[in-house]
C-alpha positions, 0 to 999 in steps of 0.5 A: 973963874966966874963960872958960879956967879949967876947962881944964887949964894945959899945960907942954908948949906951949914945946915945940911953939909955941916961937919959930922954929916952923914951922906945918907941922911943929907942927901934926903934933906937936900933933896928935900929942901930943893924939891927933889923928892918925887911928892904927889904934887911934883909928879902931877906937874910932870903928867904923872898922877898918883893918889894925892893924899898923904899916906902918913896922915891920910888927910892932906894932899901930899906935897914937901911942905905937907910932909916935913912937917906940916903932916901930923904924923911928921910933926908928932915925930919931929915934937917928941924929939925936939920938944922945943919945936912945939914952941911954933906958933904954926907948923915949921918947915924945914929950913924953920926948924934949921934957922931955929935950931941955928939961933938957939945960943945955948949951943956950942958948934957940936950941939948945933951940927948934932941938931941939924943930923937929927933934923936930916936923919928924920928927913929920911926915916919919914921919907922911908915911912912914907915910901913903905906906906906908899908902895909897900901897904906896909904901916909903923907907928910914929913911935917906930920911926922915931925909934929908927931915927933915934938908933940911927942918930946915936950910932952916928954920933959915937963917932964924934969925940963928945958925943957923951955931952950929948945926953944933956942937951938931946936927953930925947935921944939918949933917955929912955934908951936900952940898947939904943932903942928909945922907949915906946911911950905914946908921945903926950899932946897930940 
């Protein structure tokens, strides 16, 4: 049974395919973390070309990297819900955000796997976004996004049993909230 045994081991797995996952959500942030996701730069190495720039920031050329979360359209939504990313002394990718997530001490495992469903849902509400702009001419806030990615985020997690512990820890999911839509106030610092 050495079918697997040329195959490098990954570390990242627990981060994506943790217990709570949401299929949707971590298929997004596994294609994500494997390239899979058809970016302009991956399509131009295929012979398919399509405008380069980044239609969230409509600055940058389009690439993974760029877009989670170099992009500054990303990178508003990422800081606003987990204000500790910030704290990077540059922009983190995303296995940056998932290692950081993992070694903060003051998380038991529910915490940590609720971390890694917020970093993997906002993996795909700004794919999403990104599709929408792309394709569809059609432009949301940063704040829209955040506000899918929130809603999505806590009618996920009331399945869990402690999913009331939650507020104390992500108070940037639960605070602000009416019906679980977060408030529309315009992040700070950007």
């Amino acid at each position: 049974m050495l079918y697997f045994v040329d195959y490098d081991k990954v570390t990242w797995h627990k981060f994506i395919w943790h217990k709570h996952y949401a299929i949707r959500f971590s298929s997004f942030a596994w294609l994500a973390v494997m390239k899979g996701l058809k970016t302009a730069d991956i399509l131009s190495e295929r012979n398919i070309y399509i405008n380069p720039i980044c239609p969230l920031c409509e600055k940058e050329e389009e690439s993974i990297l760029h877009l989670f979360f170099q992009c500054d359209f990303s990178f508003e939504v990422l800081i606003t819900l987990i204000p500790d990313a910030g704290n990077f002394l540059l922009r983190p990718t995303i296995l940056q955000i998932f290692e950081f997530l993992d070694e903060i001490q003051r998380f038991n495992s529910n915490e940590r796997n609720f971390s890694f469903l917020m970093i993997c849902c906002l993996v795909y509400f700004i794919w999403r976004e990104r599709n929408s702009r792309r394709f569809m001419q059609k432009k949301a806030s940063p704040m829209v996004v955040l506000n899918l990615a929130a809603s999505a985020i806590v009618l996920k997690s009331r399945r869990w049993k402690i999913w009331e512990n939650f507020a104390a820890s992500f108070p940037s999911c639960y605070i602000r909230q009416t019906g679980f839509q977060v408030d529309q106030t315009p992040a700070t610092g950007l």
